[in-house]
Legacy VTK file of the C-alpha trace (Angstrom):
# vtk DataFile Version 3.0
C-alpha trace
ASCII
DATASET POLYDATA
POINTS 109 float
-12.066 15.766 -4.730
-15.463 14.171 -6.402
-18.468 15.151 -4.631
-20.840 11.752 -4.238
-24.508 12.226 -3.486
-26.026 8.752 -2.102
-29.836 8.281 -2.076
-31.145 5.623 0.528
-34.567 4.550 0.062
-34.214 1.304 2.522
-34.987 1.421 6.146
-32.344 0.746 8.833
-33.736 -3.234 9.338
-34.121 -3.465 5.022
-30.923 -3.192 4.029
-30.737 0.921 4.072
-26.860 0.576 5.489
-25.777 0.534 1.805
-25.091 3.728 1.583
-23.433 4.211 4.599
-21.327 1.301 3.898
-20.447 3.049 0.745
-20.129 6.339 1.730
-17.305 4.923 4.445
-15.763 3.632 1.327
-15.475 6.579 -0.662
-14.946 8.779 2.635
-11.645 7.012 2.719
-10.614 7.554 -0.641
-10.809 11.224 -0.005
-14.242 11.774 -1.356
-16.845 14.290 -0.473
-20.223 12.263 0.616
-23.797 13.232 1.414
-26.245 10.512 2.105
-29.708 11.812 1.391
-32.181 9.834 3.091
-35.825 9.057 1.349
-39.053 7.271 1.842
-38.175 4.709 4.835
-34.587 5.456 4.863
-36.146 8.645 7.009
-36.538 6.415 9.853
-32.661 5.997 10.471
-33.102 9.896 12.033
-35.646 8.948 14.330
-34.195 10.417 17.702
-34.972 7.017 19.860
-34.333 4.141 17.297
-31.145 2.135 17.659
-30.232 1.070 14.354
-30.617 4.122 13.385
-28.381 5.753 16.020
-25.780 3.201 14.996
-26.431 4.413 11.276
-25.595 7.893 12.366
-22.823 7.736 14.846
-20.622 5.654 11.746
-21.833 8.459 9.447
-20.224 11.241 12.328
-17.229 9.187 12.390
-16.667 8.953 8.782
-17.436 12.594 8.168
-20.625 12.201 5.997
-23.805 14.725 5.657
-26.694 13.212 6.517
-30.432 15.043 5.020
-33.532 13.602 5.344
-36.678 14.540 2.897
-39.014 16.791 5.328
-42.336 15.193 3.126
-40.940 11.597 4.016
-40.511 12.691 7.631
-43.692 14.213 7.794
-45.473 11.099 6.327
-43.737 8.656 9.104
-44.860 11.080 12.125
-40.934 11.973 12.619
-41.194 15.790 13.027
-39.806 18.095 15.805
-37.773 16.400 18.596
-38.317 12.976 17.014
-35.771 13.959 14.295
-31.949 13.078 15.777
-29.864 16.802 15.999
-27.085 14.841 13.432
-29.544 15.089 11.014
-30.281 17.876 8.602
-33.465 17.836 7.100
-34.129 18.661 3.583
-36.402 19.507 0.709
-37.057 18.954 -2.896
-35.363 21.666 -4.248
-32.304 20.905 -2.523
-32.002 17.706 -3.782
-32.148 18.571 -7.050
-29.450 21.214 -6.443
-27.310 18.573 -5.361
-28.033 16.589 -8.310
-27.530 19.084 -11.192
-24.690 21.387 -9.217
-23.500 20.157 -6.197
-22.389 16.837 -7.087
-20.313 14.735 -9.587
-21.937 11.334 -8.984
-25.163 10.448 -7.746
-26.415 6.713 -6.822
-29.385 5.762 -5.666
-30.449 2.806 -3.716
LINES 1 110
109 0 1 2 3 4 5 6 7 8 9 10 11 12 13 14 15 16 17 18 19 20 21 22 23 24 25 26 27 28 29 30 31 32 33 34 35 36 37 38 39 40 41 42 43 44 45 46 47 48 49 50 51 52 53 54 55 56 57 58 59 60 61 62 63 64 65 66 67 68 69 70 71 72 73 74 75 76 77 78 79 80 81 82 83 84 85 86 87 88 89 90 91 92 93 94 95 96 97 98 99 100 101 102 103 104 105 106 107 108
């Protein structure tokens, strides 16, 4: 089964539901998905934002990963209980793990 890694970079109200929308997609064709979130796409695991509630419950259903980079966190003032429990976050070096080992495709948006 390919392993897809998809970047967001987009907020929730910018467009950053690509990559869900995609990683639905390829969840149904039997693919392995993680959706790293970066930069504004960060703010789709606030704990009390809508869209981004809406972002994550599809994700759950779909059975995708969801990480979020701890310095774009950090930078937006989401730390602690503001981050939503579905959410995972993530560093750097992870990241580049998944690029180089832990995934066959990467696409970033």
């Amino acid at each position: 089964m390919p392993r897809y890694l998809l970047i967001e970079t987009r907020g929730p109200l910018e467009g950053g539901d690509w990559a869900f929308e995609l990683g639905r997609q390829l969840k149904e064709r039997q693919h392995d998905v993680t959706i790293y979130l970066l930069q504004d796409a960060v703010f789709t695991a606030r704990e009390r934002f809508d869209e981004g509630a809406r972002l994550r419950r599809e994700a759950e259903k779909h059975g995708l990963t969801l990480l979020a980079d701890r310095v774009s966190l950090r930078q937006r003032g989401l730390v602690g209980d503001r981050i939503a429990a579905d959410v995972r976050p993530s560093d750097m070096d992870e990241l580049v793990t998944l690029l180089m080992e832990r995934s066959d495709k990467a696409i970033w948006h």
